[in-house]
C-alpha beads as a LAMMPS data file, in Angstrom:
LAMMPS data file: protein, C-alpha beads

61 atoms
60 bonds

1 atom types
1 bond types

-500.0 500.0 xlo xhi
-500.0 500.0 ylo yhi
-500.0 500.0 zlo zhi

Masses

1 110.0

Atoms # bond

1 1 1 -422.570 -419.575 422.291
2 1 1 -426.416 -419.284 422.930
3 1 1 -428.822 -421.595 421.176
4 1 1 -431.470 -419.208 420.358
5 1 1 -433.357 -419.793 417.641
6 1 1 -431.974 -417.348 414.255
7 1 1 -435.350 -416.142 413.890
8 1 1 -435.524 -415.692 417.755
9 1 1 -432.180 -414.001 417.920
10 1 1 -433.184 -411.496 415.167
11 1 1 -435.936 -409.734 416.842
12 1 1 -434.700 -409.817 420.367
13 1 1 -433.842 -406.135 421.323
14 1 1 -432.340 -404.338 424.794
15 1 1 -435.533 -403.799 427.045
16 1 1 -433.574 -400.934 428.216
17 1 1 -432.756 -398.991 425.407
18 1 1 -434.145 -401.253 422.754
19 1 1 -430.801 -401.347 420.802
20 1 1 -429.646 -404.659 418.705
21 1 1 -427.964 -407.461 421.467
22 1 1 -424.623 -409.164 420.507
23 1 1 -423.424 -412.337 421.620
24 1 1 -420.961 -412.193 424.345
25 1 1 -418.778 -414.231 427.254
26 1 1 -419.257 -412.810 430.963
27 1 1 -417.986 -413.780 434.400
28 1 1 -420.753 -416.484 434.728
29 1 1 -420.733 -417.656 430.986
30 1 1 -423.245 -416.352 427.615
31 1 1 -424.946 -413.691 428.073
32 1 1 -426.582 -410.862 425.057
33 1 1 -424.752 -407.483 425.897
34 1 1 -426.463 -404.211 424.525
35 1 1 -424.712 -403.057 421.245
36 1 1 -425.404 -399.387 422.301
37 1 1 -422.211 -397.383 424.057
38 1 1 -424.401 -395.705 426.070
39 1 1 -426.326 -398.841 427.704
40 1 1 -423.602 -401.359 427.216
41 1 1 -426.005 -403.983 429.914
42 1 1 -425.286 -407.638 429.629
43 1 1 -427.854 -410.257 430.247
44 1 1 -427.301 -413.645 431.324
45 1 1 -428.721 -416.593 430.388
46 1 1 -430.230 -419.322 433.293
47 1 1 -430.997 -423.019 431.499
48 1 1 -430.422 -421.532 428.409
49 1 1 -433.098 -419.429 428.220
50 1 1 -431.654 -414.924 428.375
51 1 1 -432.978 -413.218 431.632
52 1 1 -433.614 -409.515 430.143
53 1 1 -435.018 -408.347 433.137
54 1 1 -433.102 -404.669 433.524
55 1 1 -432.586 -404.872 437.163
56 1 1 -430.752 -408.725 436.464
57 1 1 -428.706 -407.302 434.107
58 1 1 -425.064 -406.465 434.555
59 1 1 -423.725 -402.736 433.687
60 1 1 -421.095 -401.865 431.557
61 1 1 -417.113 -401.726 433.700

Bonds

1 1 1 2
2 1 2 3
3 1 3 4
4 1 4 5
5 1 5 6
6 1 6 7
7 1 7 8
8 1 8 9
9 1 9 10
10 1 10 11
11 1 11 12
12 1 12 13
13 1 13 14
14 1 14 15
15 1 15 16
16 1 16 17
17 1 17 18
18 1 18 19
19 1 19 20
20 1 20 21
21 1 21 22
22 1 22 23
23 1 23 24
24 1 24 25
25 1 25 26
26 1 26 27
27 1 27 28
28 1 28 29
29 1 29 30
30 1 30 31
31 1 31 32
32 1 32 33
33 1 33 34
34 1 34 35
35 1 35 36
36 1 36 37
37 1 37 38
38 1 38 39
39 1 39 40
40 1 40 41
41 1 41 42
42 1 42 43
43 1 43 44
44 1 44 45
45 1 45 46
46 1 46 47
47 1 47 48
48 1 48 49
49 1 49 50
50 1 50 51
51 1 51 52
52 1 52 53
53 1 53 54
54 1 54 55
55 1 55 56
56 1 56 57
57 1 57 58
58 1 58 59
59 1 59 60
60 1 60 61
């Protein structure tokens, strides 16, 4: 899906909540969705590279 780096990947976090992110498929392609239940936001990636900017992100349906 995303071609972050492992290490990378690893230490990324939600700048919301700071929970783990999980690898997902939205509406407009890869994004890292929030593993908590509570945040749930998905973040998108532009040129391959996630936008976690909280006010970019998409909520939860």
């Amino acid at each position: 899906m995303s071609t972050i780096e492992p290490w990378l990947r690893e230490i990324l976090r939600c700048p919301k909540c700071r929970a783990e992110l999980r690898d997902d498929t939205g509406p407009t392609g890869p994004e890292l969705v929030c593993v908590d239940p509570d945040c749930g936001l998905a973040y998108r990636f532009e040129d391959g590279i996630p936008v976690l900017l909280i006010d970019e992100a998409r909520t939860p349906a």
